[in-house]
N, CA, C and O atoms as a GROMACS GRO file, in nm:
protein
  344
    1UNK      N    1   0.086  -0.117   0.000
    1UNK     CA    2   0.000   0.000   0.000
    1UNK      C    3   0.090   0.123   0.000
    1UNK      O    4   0.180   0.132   0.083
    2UNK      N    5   0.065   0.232  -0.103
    2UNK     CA    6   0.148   0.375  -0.136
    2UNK      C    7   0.107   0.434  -0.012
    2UNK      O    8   0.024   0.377   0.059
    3UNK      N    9   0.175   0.576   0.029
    3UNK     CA   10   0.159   0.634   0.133
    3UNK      C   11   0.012   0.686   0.110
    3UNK      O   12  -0.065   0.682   0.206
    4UNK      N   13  -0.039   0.742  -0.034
    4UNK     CA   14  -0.128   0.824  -0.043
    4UNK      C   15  -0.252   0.711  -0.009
    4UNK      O   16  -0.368   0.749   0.007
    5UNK      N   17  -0.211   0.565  -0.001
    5UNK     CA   18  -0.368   0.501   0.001
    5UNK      C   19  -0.389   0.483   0.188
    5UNK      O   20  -0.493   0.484   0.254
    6UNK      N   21  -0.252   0.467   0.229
    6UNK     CA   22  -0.226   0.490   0.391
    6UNK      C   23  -0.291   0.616   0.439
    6UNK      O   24  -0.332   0.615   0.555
    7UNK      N   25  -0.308   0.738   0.359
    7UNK     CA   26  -0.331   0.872   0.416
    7UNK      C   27  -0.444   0.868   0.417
    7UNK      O   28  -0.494   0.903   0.524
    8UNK      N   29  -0.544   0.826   0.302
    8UNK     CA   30  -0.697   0.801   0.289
    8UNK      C   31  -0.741   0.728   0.376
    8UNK      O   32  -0.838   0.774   0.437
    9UNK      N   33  -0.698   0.611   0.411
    9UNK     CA   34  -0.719   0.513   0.505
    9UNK      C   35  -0.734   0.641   0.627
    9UNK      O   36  -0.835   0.710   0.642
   10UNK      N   37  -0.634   0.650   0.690
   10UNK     CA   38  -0.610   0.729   0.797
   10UNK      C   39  -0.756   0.840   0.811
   10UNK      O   40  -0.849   0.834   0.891
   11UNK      N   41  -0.739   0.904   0.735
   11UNK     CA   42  -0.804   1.060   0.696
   11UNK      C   43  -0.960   0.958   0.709
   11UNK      O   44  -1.028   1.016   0.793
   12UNK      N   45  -1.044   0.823   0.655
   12UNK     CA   46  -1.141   0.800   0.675
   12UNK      C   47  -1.153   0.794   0.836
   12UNK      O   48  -1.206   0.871   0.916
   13UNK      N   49  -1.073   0.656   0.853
   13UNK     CA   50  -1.064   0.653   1.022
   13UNK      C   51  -1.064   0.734   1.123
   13UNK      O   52  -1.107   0.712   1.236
   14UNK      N   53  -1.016   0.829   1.082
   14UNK     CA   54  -1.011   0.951   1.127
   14UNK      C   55  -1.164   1.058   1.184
   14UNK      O   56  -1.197   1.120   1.284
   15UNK      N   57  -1.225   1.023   1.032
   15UNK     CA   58  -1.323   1.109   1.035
   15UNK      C   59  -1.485   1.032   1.104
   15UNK      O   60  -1.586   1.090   1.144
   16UNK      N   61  -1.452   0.879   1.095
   16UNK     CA   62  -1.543   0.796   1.183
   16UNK      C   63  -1.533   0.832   1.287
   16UNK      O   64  -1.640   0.862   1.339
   17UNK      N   65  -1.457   0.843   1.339
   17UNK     CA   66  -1.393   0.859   1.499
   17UNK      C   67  -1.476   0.984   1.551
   17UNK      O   68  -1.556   0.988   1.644
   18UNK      N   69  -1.439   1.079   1.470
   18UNK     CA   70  -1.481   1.255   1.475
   18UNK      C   71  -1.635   1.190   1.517
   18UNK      O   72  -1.676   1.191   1.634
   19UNK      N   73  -1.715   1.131   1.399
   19UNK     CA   74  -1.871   1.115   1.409
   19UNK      C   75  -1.949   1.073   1.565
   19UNK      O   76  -2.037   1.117   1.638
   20UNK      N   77  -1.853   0.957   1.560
   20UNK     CA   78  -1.841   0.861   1.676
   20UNK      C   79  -1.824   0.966   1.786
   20UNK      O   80  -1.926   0.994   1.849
   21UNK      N   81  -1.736   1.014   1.810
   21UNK     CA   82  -1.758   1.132   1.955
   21UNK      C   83  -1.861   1.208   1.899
   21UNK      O   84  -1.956   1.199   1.976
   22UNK      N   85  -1.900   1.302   1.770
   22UNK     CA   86  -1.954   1.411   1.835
   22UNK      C   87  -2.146   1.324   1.862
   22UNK      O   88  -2.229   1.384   1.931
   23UNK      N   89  -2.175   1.203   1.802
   23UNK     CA   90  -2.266   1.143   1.837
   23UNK      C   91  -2.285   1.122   1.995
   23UNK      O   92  -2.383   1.114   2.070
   24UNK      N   93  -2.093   1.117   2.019
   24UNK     CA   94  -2.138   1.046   2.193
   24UNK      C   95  -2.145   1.243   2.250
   24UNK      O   96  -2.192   1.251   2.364
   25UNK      N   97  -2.123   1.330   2.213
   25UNK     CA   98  -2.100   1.417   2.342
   25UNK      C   99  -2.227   1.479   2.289
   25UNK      O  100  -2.261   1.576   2.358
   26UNK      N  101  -2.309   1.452   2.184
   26UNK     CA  102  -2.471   1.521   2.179
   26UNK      C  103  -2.513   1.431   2.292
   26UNK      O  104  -2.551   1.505   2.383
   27UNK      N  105  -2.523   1.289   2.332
   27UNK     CA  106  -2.592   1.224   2.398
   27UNK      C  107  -2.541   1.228   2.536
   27UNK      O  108  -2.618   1.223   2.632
   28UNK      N  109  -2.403   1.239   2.551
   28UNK     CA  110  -2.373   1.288   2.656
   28UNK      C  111  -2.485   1.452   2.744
   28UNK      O  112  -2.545   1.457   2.852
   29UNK      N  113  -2.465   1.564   2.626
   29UNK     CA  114  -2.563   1.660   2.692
   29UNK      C  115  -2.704   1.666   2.647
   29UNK      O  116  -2.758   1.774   2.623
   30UNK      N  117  -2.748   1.585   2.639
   30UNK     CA  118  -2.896   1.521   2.629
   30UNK      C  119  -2.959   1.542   2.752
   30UNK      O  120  -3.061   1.604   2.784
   31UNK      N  121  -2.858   1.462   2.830
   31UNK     CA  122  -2.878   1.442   3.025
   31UNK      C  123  -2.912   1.564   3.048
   31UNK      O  124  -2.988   1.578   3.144
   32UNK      N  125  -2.867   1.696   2.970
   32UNK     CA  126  -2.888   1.830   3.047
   32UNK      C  127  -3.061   1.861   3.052
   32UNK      O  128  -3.099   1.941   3.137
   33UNK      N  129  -3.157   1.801   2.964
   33UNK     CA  130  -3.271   1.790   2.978
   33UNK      C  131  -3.357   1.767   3.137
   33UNK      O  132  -3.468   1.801   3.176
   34UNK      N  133  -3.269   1.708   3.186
   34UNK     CA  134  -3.363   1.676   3.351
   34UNK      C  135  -3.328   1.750   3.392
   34UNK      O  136  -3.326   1.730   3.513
   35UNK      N  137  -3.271   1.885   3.355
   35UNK     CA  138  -3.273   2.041   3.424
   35UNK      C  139  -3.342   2.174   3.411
   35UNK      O  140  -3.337   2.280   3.474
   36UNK      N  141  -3.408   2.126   3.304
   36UNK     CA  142  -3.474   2.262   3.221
   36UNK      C  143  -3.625   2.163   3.245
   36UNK      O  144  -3.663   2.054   3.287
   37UNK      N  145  -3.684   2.316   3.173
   37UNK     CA  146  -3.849   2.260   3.208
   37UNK      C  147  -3.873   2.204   3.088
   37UNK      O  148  -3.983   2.150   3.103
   38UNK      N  149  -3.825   2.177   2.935
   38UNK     CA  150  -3.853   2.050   2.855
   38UNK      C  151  -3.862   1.915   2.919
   38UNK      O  152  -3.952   1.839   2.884
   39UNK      N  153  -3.766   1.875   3.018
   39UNK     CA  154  -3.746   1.793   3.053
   39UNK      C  155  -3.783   1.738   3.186
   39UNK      O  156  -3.732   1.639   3.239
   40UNK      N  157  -3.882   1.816   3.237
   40UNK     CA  158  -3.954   1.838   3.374
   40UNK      C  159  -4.008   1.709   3.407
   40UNK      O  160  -3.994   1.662   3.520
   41UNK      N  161  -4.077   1.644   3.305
   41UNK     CA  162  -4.142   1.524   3.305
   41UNK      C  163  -4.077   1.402   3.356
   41UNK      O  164  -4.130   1.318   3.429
   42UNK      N  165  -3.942   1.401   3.302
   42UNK     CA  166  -3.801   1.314   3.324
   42UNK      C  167  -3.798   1.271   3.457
   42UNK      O  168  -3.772   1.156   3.491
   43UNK      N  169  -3.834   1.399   3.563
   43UNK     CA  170  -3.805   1.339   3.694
   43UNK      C  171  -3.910   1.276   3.812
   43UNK      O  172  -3.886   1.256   3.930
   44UNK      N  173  -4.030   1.254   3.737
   44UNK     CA  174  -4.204   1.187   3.770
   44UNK      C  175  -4.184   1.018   3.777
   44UNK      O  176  -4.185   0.952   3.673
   45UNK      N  177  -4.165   0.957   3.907
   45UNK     CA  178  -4.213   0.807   3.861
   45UNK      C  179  -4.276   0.756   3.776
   45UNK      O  180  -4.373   0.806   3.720
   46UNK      N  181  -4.214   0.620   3.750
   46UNK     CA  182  -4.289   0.578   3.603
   46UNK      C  183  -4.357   0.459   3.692
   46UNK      O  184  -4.305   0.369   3.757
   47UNK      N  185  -4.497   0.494   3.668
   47UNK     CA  186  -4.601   0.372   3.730
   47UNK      C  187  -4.592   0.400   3.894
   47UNK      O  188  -4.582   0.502   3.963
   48UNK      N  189  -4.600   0.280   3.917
   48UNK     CA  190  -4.587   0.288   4.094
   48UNK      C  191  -4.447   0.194   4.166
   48UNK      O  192  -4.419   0.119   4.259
   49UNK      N  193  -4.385   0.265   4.040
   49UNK     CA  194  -4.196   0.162   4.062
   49UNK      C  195  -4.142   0.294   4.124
   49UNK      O  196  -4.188   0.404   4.095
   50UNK      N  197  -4.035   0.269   4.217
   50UNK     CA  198  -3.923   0.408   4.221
   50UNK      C  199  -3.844   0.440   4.101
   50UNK      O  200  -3.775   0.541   4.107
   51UNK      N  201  -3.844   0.370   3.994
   51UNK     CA  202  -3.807   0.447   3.865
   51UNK      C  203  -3.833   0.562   3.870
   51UNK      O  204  -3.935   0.596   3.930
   52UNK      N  205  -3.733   0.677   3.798
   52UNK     CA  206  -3.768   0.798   3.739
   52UNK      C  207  -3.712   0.825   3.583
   52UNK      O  208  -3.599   0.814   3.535
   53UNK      N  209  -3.796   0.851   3.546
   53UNK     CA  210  -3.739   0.875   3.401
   53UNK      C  211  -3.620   0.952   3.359
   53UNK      O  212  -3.575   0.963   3.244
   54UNK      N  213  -3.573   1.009   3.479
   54UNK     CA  214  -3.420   1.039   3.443
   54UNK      C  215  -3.338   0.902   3.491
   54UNK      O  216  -3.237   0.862   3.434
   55UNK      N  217  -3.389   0.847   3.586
   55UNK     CA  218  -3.291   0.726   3.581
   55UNK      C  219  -3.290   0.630   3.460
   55UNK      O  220  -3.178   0.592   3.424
   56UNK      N  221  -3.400   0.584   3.391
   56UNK     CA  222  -3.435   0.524   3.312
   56UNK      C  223  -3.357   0.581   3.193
   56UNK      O  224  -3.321   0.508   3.101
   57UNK      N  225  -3.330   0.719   3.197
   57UNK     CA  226  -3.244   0.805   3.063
   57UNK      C  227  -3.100   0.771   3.092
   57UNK      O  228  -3.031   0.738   2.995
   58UNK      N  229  -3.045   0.773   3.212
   58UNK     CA  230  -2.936   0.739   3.246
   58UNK      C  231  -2.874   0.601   3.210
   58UNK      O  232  -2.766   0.600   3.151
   59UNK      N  233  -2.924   0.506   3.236
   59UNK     CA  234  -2.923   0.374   3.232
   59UNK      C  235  -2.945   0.360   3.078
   59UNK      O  236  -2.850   0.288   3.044
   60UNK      N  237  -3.021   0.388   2.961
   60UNK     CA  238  -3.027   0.357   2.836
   60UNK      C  239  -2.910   0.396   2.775
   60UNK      O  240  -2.850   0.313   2.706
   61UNK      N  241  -2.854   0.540   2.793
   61UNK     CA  242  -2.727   0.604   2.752
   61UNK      C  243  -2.602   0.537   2.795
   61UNK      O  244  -2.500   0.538   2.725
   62UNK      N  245  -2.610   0.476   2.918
   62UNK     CA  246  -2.536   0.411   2.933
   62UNK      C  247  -2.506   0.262   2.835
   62UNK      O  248  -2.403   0.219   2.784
   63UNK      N  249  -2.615   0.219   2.836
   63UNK     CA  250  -2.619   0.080   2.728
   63UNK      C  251  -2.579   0.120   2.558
   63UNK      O  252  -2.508   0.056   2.480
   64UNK      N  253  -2.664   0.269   2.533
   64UNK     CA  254  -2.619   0.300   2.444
   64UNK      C  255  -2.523   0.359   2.348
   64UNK      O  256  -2.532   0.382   2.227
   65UNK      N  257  -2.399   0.384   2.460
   65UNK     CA  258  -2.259   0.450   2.454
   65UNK      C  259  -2.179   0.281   2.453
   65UNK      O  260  -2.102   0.274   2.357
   66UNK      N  261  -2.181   0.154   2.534
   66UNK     CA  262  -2.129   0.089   2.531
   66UNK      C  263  -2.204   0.034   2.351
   66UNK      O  264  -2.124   0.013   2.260
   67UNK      N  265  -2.279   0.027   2.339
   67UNK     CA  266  -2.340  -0.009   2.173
   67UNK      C  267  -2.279   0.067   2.076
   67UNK      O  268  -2.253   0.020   1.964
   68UNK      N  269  -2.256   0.168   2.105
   68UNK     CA  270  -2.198   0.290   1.977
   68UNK      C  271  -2.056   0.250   1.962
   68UNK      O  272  -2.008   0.237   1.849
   69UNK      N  273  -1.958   0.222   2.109
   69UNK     CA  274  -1.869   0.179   2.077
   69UNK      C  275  -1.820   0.046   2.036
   69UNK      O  276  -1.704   0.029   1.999
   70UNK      N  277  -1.930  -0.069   2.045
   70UNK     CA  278  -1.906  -0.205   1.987
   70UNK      C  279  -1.926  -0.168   1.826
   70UNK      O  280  -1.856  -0.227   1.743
   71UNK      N  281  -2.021  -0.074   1.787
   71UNK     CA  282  -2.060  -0.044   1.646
   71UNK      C  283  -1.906  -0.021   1.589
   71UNK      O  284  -1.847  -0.087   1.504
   72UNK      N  285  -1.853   0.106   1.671
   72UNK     CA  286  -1.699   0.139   1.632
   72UNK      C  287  -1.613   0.051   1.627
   72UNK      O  288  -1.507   0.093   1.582
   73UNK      N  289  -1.615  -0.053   1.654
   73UNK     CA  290  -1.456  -0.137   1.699
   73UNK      C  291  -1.530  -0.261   1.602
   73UNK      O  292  -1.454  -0.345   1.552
   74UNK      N  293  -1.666  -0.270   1.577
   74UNK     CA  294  -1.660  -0.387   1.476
   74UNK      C  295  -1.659  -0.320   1.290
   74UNK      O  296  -1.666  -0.381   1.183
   75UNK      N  297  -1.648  -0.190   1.317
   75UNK     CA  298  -1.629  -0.125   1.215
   75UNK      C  299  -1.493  -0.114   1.189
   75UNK      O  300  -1.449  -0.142   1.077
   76UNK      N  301  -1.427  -0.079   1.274
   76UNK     CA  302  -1.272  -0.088   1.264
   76UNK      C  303  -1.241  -0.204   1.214
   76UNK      O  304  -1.151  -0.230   1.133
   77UNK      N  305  -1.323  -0.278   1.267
   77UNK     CA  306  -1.240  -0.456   1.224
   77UNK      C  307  -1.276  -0.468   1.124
   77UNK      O  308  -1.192  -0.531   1.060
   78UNK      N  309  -1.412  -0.426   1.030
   78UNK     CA  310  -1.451  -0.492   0.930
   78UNK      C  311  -1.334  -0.405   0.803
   78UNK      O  312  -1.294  -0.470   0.706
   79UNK      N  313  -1.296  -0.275   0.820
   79UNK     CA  314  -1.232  -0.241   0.766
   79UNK      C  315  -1.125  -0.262   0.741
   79UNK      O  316  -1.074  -0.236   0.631
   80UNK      N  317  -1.041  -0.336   0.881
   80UNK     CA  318  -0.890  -0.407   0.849
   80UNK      C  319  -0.893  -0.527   0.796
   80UNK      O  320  -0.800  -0.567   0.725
   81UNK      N  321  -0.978  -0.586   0.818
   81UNK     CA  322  -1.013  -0.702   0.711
   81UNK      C  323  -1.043  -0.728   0.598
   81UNK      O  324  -1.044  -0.838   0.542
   82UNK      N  325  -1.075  -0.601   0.549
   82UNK     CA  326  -1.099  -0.554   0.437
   82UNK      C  327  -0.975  -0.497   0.295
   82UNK      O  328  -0.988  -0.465   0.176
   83UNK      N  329  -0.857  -0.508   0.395
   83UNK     CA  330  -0.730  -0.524   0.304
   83UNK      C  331  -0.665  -0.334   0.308
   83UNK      O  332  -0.559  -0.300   0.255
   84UNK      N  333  -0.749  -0.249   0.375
   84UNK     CA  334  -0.684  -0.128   0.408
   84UNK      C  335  -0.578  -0.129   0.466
   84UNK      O  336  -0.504  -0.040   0.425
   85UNK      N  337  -0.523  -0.209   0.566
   85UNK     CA  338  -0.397  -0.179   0.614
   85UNK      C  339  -0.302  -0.297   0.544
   85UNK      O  340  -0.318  -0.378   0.452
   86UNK      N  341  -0.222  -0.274   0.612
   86UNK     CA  342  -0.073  -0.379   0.549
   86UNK      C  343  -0.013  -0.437   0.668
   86UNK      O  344   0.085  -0.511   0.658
   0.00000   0.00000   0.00000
């Protein structure tokens, strides 16, 4: 592989990565919702459980940051397998 097909490589990987955070730090300040009055509702038991729908927001983001990054790392792989690197 020439340097220039190494640089493309790079420069894609690169720019997944970029997506990949700024996806995680929108969802990261998502959470800022159970502070403002959009998000007023967030902190009301759900049913007659001690759930609150900010916990319930907490706990999904959580599952769904560990998901975003399995998405990333089986993307990474499918790409080195794919004959991009050397």
């Amino acid at each position: 592989m020439d340097t220039a097909a190494k640089l493309q490589v790079i420069r894609a990987r690169t720019r997944r990565r970029f997506v990949f955070t700024l996806i995680t730090l929108v969802l990261y300040f998502s959470f800022v919702f159970n502070w403002t009055a959009v998000g007023g509702r967030l902190g009301e038991r759900l049913g007659a459980s001690h759930i609150t729908g900010s916990l319930l927001m907490f706990a999904a983001l959580i599952v769904f940051f560990i998901l975003l990054e399995l998405v990333f790392l089986l993307l990474n792989q499918a790409t080195s397998r794919s004959g991009e690197e050397t």
